[in-house]
C-alpha positions in Angstrom: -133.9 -89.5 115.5 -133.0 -87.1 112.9 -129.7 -86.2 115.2 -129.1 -89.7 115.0 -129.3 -90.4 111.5 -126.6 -87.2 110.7 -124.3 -88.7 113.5 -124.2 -92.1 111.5 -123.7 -90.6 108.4 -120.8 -88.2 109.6 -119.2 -92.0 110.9 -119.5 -93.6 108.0 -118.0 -90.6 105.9 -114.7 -90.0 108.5 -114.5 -94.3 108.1 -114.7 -94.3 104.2 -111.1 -92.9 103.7 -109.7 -95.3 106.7 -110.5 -99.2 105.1 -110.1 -98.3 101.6 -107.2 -100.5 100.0 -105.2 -98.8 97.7 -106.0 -99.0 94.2 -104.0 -101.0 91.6 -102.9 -98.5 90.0 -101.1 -97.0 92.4 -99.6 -100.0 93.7 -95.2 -99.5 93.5 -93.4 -102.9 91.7 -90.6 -104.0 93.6 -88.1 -101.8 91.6 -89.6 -98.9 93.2 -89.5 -100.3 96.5 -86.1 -101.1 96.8 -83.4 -98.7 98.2 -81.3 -97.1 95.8 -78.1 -98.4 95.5 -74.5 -97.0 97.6 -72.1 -95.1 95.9 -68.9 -96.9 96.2 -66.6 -94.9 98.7 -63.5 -96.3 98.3 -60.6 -93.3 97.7 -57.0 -93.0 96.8 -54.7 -90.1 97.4 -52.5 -88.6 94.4 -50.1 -86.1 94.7 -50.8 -83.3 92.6 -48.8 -80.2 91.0 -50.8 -77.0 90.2 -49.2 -74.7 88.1 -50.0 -71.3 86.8 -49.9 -71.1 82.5 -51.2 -67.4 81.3 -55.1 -66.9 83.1 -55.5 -70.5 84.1 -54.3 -72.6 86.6 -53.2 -76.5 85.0 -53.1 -79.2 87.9 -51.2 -82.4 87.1 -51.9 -86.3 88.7 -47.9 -87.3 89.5 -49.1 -91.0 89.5 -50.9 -91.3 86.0 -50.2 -87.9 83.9 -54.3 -87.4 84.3 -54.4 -83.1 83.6 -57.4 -80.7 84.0 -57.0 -76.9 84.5 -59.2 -74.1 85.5 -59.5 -70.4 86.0 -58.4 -70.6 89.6 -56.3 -73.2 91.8 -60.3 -74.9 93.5 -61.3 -74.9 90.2 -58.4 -76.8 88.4 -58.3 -79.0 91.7 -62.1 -80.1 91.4 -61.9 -80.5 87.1 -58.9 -82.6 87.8 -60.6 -84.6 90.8 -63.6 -85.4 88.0 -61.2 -86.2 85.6 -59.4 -88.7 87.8 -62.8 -90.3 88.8 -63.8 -90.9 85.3 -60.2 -92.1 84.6 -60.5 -94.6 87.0 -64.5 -95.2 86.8 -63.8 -99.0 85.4 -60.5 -100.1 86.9 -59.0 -99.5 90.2 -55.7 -98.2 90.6 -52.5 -101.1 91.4 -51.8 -100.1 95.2 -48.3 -98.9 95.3 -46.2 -98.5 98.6 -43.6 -96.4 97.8 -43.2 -92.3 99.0 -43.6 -89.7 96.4 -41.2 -87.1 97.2 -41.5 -83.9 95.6 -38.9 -81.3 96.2 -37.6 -78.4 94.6 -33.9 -77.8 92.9 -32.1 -75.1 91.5 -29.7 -75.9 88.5 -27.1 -73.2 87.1 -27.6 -71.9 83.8 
């Protein structure tokens, strides 16, 4: 009888976590439940002129004169490509279809 009693009260302690609803406190609000929201990934492509000035590297937007610079070419790259996304953070950019065509010419001095 004793065993008996001991098995019951080993049940009823493996049940107690099992039933138990969860508290009110620890209930989530439907902002908390709700997935976060998509970061927009719509992209444009600039063409882009990097140029060395003293120890830093300047990189130049062609379409909208947006400049950033860094201590290498990545780094000017990547400042400039935060730069542009802040730039254009409230408005998007007018689609244009024409070619940019960037070449190189030699003029006599």
């Amino acid at each position: 009888m004793v065993s008996e009693i001991s098995k019951q009260s080993k049940d009823k302690e493996s049940q107690k976590g099992k039933n138990k609803e969860p508290s009110p406190r620890v209930k989530k609000t439907e902002s908390q439940t709700k997935l976060p929201k998509e970061k927009d990934t719509t992209s444009i492509k600039v063409t882009v002129v990097v140029q060395k000035e003293d120890n830093s590297y300047v990189a130049k937007c062609i379409e909208n004169n947006v400049v950033s610079q860094g201590k290498s070419i990545e780094e000017s790259l990547e400042n400039l490509k935060e730069a542009l996304e802040l730039y254009y953070e409230d408005t998007m950019p007018e689609e244009k279809n024409s070619a940019t065509l960037i070449t190189i010419m030699e003029v006599p001095l």
